[in-house]
NUTIDO-682423 format. One record per residue (C-alpha): x, y, z; residue in three letters. Coordinates in steps of 0.02 Angstrom, whole numbers, plus 50000, padded with zeros to 5 digits. Layout:
XYZAla
...
***
This chain:
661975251743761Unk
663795248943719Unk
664285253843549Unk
665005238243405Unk
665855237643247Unk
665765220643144Unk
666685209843018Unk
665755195742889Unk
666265179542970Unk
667795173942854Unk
669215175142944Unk
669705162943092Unk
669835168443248Unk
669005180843348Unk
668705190343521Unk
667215200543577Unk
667345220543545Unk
666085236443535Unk
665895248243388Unk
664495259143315Unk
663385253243196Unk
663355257343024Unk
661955269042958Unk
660965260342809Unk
660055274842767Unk
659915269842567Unk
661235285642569Unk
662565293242573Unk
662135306942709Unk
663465306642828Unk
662865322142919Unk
662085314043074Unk
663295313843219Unk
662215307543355Unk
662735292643434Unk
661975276843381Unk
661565262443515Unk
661895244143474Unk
662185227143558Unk
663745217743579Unk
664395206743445Unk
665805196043407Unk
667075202143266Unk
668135189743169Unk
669735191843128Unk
671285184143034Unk
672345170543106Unk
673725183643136Unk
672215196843225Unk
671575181643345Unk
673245182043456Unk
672725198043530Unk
672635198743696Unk
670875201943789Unk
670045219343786Unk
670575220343973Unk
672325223043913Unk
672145235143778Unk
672475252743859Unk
670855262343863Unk
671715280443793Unk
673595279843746Unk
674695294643757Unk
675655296943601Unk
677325304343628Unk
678675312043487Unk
680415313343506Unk
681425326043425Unk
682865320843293Unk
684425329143355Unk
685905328743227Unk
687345332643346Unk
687215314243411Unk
688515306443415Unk
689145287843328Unk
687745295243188Unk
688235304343038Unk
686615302542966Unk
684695312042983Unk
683485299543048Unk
681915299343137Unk
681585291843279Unk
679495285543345Unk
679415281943524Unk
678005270643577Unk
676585278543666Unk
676275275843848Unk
675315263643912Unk
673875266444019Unk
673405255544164Unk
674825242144088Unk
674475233243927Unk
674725237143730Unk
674795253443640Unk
674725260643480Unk
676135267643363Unk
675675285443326Unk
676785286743183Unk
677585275343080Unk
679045274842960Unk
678715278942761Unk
678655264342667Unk
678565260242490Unk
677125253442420Unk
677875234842406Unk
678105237442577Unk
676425241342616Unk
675775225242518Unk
676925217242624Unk
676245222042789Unk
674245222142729Unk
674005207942890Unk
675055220343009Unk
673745235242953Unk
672285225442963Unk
672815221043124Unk
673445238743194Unk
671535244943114Unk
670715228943204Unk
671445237143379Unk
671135255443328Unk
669275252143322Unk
669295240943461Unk
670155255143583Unk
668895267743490Unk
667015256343535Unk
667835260643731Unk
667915281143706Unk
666545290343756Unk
665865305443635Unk
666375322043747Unk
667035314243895Unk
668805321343943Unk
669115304744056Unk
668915293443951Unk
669385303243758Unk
669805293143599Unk
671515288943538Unk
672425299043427Unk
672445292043228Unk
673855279843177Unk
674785282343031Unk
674255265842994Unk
672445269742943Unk
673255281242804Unk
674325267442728Unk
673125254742751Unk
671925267742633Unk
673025266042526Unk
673505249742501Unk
671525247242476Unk
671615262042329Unk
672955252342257Unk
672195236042264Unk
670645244842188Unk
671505251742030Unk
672495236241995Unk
670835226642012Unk
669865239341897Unk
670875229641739Unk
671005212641797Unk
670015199141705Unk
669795190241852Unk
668605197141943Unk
668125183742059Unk
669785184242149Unk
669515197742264Unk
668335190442341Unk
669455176942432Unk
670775178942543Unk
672695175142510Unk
674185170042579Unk
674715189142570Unk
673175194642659Unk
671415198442688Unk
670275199642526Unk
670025215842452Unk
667885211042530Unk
668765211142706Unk
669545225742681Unk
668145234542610Unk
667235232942778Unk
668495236842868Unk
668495254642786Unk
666555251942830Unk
666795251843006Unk
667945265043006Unk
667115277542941Unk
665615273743028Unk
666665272943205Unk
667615290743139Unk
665935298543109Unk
665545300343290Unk
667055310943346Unk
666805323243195Unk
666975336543302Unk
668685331743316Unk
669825340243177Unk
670795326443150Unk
669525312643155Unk
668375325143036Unk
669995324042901Unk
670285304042920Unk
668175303342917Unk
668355314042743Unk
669865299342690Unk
669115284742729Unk
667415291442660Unk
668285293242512Unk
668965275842488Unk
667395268842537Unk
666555276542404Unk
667795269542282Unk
667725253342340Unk
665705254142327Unk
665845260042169Unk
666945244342123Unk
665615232642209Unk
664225239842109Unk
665055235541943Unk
665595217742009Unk
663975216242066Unk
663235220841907Unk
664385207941804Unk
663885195241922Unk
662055196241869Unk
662525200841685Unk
663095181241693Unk
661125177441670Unk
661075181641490Unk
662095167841438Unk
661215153041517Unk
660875140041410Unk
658985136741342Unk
658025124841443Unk
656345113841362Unk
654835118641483Unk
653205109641431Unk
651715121341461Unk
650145110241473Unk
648545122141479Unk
646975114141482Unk
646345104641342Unk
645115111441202Unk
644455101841067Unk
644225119840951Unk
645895124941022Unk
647255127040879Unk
648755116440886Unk
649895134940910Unk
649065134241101Unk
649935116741137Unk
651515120241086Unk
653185111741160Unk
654125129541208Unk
655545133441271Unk
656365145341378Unk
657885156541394Unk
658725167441521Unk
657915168341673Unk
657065148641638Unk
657085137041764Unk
656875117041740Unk
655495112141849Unk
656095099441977Unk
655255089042063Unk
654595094742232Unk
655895089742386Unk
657145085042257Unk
659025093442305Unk
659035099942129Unk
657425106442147Unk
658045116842303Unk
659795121442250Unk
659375129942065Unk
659025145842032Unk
658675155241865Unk
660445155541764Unk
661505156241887Unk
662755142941971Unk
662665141742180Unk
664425148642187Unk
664035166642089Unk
662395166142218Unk
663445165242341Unk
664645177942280Unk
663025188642250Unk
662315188542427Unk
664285193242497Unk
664385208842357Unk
662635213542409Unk
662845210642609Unk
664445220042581Unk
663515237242506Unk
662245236542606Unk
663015234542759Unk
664385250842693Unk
662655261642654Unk
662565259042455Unk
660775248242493Unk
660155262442363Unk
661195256742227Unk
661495238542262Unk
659545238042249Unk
659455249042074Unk
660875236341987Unk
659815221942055Unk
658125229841999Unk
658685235841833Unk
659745220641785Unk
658385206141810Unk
657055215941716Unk
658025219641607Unk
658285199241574Unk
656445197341631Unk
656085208841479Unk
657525199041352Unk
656395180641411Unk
654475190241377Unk
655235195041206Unk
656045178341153Unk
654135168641191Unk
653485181041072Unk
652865192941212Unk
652935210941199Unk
652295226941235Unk
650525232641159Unk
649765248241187Unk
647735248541211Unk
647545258541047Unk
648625245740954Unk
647625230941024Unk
646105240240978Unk
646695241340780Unk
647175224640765Unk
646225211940670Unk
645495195040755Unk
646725181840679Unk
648415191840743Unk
647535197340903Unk
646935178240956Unk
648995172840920Unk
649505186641013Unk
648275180741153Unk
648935162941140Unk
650655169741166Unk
649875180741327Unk
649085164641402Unk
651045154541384Unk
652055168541449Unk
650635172741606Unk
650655154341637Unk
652825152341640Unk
652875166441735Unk
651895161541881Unk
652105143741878Unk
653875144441845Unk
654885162041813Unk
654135171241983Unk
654765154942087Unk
656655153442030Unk
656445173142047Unk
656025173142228Unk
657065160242271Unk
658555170842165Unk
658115186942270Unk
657905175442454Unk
659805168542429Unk
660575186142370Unk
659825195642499Unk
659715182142627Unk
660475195242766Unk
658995207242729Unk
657335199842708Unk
656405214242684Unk
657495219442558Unk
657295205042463Unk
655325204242473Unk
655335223142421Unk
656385220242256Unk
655495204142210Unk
653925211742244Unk
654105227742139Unk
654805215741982Unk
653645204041977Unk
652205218842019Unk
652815226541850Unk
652775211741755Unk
651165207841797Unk
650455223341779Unk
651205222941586Unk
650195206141566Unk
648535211341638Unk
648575226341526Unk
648495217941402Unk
647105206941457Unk
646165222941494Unk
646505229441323Unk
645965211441257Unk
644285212841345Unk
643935231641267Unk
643955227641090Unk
642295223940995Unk
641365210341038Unk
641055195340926Unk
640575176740931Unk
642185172240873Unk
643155178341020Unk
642115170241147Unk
643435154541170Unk
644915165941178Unk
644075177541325Unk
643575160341419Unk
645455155541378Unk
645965169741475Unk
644795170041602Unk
645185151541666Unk
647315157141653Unk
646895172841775Unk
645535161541880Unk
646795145841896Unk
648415153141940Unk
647725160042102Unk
648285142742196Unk
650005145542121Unk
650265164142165Unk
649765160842342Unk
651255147442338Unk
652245163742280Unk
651645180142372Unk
651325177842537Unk
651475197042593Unk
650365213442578Unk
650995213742379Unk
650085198242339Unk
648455206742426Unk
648705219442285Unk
648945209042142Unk
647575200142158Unk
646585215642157Unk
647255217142008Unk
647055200541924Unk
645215200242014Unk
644855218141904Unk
645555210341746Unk
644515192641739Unk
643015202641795Unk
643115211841635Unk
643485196641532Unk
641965188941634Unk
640855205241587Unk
641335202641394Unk
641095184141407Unk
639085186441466Unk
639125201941337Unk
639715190041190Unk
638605173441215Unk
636935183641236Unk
637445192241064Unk
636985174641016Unk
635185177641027Unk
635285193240932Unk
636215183640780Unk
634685171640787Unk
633505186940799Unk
634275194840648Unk
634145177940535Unk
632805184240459Unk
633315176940250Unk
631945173640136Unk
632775159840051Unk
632465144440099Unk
633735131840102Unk
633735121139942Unk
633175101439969Unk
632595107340159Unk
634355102040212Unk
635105108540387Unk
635135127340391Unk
636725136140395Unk
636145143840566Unk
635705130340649Unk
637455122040615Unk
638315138340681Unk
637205140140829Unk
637425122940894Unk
639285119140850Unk
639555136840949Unk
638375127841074Unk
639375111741082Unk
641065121741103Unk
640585134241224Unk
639835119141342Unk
641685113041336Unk
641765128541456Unk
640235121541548Unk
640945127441738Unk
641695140041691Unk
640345150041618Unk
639255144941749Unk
640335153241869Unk
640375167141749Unk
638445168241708Unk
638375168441911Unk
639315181741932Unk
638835195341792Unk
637155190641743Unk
635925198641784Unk
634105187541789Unk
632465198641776Unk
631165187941867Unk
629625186541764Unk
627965190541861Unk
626615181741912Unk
625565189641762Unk
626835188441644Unk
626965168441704Unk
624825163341656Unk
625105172641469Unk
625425163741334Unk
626865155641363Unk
626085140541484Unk
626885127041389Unk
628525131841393Unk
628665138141548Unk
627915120941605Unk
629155112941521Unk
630625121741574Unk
629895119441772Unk
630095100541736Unk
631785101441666Unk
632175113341806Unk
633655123341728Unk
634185134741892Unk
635815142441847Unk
635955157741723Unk
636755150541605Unk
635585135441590Unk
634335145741554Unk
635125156341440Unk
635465142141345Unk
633615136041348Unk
633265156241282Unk
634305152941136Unk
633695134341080Unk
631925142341096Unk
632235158440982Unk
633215144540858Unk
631655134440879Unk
630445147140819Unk
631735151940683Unk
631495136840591Unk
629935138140606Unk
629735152240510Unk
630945146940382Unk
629885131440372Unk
628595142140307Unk
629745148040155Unk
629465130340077Unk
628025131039940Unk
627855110739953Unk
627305107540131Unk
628025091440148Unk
629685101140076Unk
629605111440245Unk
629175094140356Unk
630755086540308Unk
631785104040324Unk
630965102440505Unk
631615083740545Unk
633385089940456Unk
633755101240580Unk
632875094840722Unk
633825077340716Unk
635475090140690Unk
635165098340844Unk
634715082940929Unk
636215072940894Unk
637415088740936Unk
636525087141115Unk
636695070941128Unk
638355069941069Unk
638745083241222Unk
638845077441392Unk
638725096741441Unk
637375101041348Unk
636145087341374Unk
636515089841576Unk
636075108341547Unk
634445105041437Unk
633925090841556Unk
633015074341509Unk
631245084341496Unk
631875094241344Unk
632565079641273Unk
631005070541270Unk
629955085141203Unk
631185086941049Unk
631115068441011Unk
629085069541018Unk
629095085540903Unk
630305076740783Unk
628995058840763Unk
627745073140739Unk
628495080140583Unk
628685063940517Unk
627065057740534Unk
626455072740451Unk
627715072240321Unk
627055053140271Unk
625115056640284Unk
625415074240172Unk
626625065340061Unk
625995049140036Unk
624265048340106Unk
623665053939917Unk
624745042139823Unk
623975027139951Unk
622225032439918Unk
622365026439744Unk
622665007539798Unk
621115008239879Unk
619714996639835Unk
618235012539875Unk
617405017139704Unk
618215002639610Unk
616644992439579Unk
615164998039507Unk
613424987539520Unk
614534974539610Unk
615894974339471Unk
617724980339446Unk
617674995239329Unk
619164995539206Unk
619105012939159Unk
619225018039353Unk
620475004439364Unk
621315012539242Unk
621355029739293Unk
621755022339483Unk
623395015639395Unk
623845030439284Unk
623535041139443Unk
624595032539553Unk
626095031039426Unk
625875049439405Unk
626125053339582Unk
627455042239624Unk
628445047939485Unk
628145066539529Unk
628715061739715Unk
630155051839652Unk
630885066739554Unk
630665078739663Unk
630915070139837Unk
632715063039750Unk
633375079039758Unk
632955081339936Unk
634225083440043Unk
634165069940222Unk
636185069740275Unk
635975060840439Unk
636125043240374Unk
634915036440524Unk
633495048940488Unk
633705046140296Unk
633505026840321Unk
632195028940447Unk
631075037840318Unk
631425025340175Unk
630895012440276Unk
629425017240344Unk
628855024140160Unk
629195006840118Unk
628344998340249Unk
626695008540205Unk
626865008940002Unk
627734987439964Unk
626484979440047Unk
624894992039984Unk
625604991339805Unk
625774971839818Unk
624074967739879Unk
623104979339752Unk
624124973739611Unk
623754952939651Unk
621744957639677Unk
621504971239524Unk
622904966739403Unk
621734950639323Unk
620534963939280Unk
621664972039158Unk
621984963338978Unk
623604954038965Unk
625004961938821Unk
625004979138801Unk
623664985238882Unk
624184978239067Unk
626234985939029Unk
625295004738990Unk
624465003339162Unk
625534993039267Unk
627075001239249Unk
628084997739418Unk
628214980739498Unk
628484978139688Unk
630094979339677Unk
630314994139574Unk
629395002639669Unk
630734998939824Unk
631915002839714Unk
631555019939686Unk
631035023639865Unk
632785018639888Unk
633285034139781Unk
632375045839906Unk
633255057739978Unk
634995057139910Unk
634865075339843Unk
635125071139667Unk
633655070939519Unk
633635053939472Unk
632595046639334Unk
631195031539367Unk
631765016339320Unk
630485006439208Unk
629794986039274Unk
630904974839195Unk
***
């Protein structure tokens, strides 16, 4: 294979030529000297460089000849020197071997005549042959010397310019100090493989040199260049996670972004394609020529480290300014719930930007500076964003090994959902074996969360378990347990999928024997077959209205007045009826079976309520043992009378101070107590009331009227004591 050298394509003109290849070795070893094997490009050079004539006329191996000054000339009074050109081989161009001193103005002067003479030095060099005597390389110009040093000087006077930028483009005066810089490249690459050579090994050891200056001078430039990011104006990004009802208004905050933010476009759109995080297209594109520059020269090593170091450093600066930062396990561990769940808020923002948004500008950042090197580019995005992510999942596996507790079931399905729903949008991202990884990663973490998810709802049925109070609840109102069970209930459902899929994955379901299936427990398990509940966490849910179901029963029990503990029963069976109800998610999960069975138990307690209650107070206005030898006895119509005031006052008091709070049930009860008690009262006052003596005899007896006695079943249930109020 023939041997090339190259030039970035800036300058107009250009001919095909060989040279070797430069060794990207991510270092600075110079040591090898074998011969490299390349393919044939095409170099570009300047308008002055494109009038050379064809290789076939450039002489293959000039002969450099000195004459000797001799001072006894004569028409000279004067020492001079004198450079003969070399000899031509086979007819064509040569090469000065040595050239006048000049000053350095002079030099800056003649910058296109040394990029030209270097131009046809390595040109003449890509045709020697390492070690053959036929065919041997040309002897060094002077030129490569001043042409070093025109490049040092350029270097220094660059070092203190305050514009930076302009050494990147070419002048009137000359190539850019960019073209230059491979040109130095090339040399020392093409030098390298005649090292044997004494002098080559010495203008090797120069041009070495220089390079490394002029790396060193592209590292800071290239550094600046990124350093640009930090002052990039903030951007408004709207975040929109998905909706909770119990989720705090902090979660749906309008943030914004800083310095590596990027305002999403829409897809297709030129903007869309053009932008990338902070930075204008021009310094991109004065990025990827600093960076093709070094890598090409052998600095890949260090153009890589500035790159790597710089953007995390502003990946770092944007994590901080959202309120994101570093948390060690123990610290997450010490922390109390309500600065943990806004910390985990925060987490859920900043893992969502940087997917959605940050990782994208990022890749399309690291695509367009590296653009010449593609696995470069997929190696330094993929070990940035690797790091960041790792940072966020350790916190999410931090999050999942604190102590569980009911209240941070939301937060852990919060965080479960961002891990699960981002997949989509990191496939959009990672495409290569690093995305394979990550989600290994993110796949470990929400597998945790999932574990302490399943670990925190069936804790549910141990806080029901461990309800065990002996005080019952005063006016039979709606226990504070049943409230917190099915408001928990009603919010986790707003998770329905998602803890299905979680319930399917990490719970475990012990199937019940064929023994353990004909014991006692033939009714329920009857009724659950019709409702049919198949996933996990169906029937965990069914587990836990069953063990809040025999709860209240036994609290029930804590009521001395058994109507007391019928009415405690309707409370909080209508409570837990209209939270189903009132949940889509819920009622799907319980099915229509359960449903029914609830309404039937809850008729039940009222119709046991109103014959315990009231069935005594009715037996009074009956006519049985009224008459005696076929005639109304006063004195038992008396005592009927005083007996049935006497009750309905004692129910009035202490039934007023009841407590129904569900407006429906409340009115339900008052009317059916009316429909029994009006029309009773009404019929046994018109047929009985003659029998008693008009004046004050009849007021002693008949207290109430009709309507009185509507009145004050009106009064029921309004949990204050209220007093009777006397027939007008």
């Amino acid at each position: 294979m023939e041997k090339t050298f190259s030039l970035p394509p800036e300058k107009s003109g250009s001919f095909a030529c060989r040279s070797y290849p430069n060794n990207n070795n991510n270092n600075n070893n110079l040591d090898n000297s074998s011969p490299k094997h390349t393919s044939d490009i095409t170099i570009s050079l300047s308008p002055q460089a494109s009038s050379l004539k064809s290789l076939d006329s450039i002489p293959e191996s000039p002969k450099v000849q000195e004459e000797n000054i001799h001072n006894n000339k004569e028409e000279t009074n004067e020492e001079q020197q004198q450079v003969t050109t070399p000899t031509a081989t086979e007819g064509g161009d040569s090469i000065a071997a040595t050239e006048p001193e000049s000053s350095p103005s002079d030099l800056d002067s003649n910058i296109n005549k040394l990029s030209e003479d270097i131009d046809r030095f390595l040109n003449l060099l890509s045709t020697a042959t390492v070690g053959d005597e036929r065919n041997p390389p040309p002897e060094i110009p002077v030129s490569i010397e001043n042409f070093l040093k025109v490049v040092e000087a350029d270097l220094l006077n660059q070092d203190s310019s305050k514009e930076p930028e302009k050494w990147l483009e070419n002048s009137e005066e000359g190539p850019s100090l960019l073209q230059s810089t491979y040109r130095i490249s090339n040399l020392t690459n093409s030098l390298k493989e005649f090292h044997f050579d004494l002098n080559y090994a010495k203008s090797f050891n120069r041009t070495s040199t220089v390079l490394q200056k002029a790396m060193t001078f592209l590292e800071e430039e290239f550094r600046a260049l990124l350093d640009e990011s930090r002052s990039c104006e903030v951007e408004p990004i709207v975040i929109n996670p998905k909706s909770k009802k119990h989720s705090s208004s902090k979660d749906l905050d309008r943030t914004t972004s800083t310095a590596c933010a990027v305002i999403p476009q829409e897809p297709g759109s030129a903007s869309a394609e053009s932008e990338f995080p902070g930075y204008a297209p021009e310094v991109v594109t004065n990025l990827n020529r600093v960076a093709t520059a070094m890598i090409s020269g052998g600095y890949e090593t260090e153009c890589c480290q500035v790159y790597s170091i710089t953007r995390r450093n502003v990946f770092e600066e944007s994590l901080n300014k959202m309120g994101f930062e570093k948390i060690s396990i123990d610290d997450v561990q010490k922390m109390q719930w309500e600065s943990l769940e806004s910390e985990i808020s925060t987490w859920i923002k900043t893992f969502k930007r940087c997917i959605t948004i940050y990782f994208s500008g990022e890749k399309k950042l690291c695509e367009a500076v590296f653009s010449d090197y593609p696995r470069v580019a997929d190696s330094l995005f993929s070990n940035l964003t690797r790091g960041i992510i790792i940072q966020l999942l350790n916190f999410a596996e931090a999050v999942a090994m604190t102590k569980r507790s009911a209240e941070k079931l939301f937060k852990f399905l919060d965080m479960y959902e961002t891990l699960r729903d981002l997949i989509p949008a990191m496939d959009e991202v990672f495409f290569n074996e690093s995305s394979v990884e990550l989600k290994a990663e993110i796949s470990s973490a929400r597998c945790r969360l999932g574990e302490a998810v399943v670990s925190i709802f069936c804790d549910l049925e141990n806080s029901i378990k461990s309800d065990t109070g002996k005080t019952p609840v005063p006016g039979g109102a709606v226990h504070p347990l049943t409230r917190y069970t099915m408001n928990y209930l009603k919010y986790a459902c707003e998770y329905k999928d998602t803890l299905e899929q979680v319930f399917n994955e990490h719970k475990k379901i012990d199937n019940p024997s064929e023994d353990d299936q004909e014991g006692d427990n033939n009714d329920d398990n009857a009724r659950n077959n019709q409702s049919a509940p198949q996933s996990p966490f169906a029937l965990q849910l069914v587990n836990v209205m069953d063990l809040l179901d025999a709860n209240l029963e036994s609290k029930a029990k804590l009521y001395k007045d058994l109507s007391l503990s019928y009415i405690f029963l309707m409370n909080n069976g209508r409570y837990i009826m209209q939270k189903i109800k009132g949940s889509v998610e819920i009622y799907h999960l319980m099915g229509d079976n359960w449903s029914r069975k609830r309404s039937s138990d809850l008729r039940q307690y009222h119709k046991n309520y109103q014959r315990e209650t009231w069935g005594k107070v009715l037996a009074c206005l009956r006519d049985e043992g009224l008459q005696v030898h076929g005639k109304v006895s006063k004195p038992v119509l008396k005592e009927r009378f005083k007996a049935f005031n006497a009750m309905f006052e004692e129910i009035h008091k202490a039934q007023s101070s009841w407590v129904v709070s569900d407006e429906q049930l409340q009115s339900e009860l008052r009317v059916s107590i009316s429909a029994v008690m009006i029309p009773a009262y009404r019929s046994f006052l018109a047929r009985f009331r003659q029998y008693l003596d008009s004046g004050r005899q009849s007021e002693k007896y008949i207290k109430y009227g009709p309507e009185d006695i509507e009145t004050s079943i009106d009064e029921l249930f309004d949990g204050n004591p209220a007093s009777m109020v006397r027939r007008k």
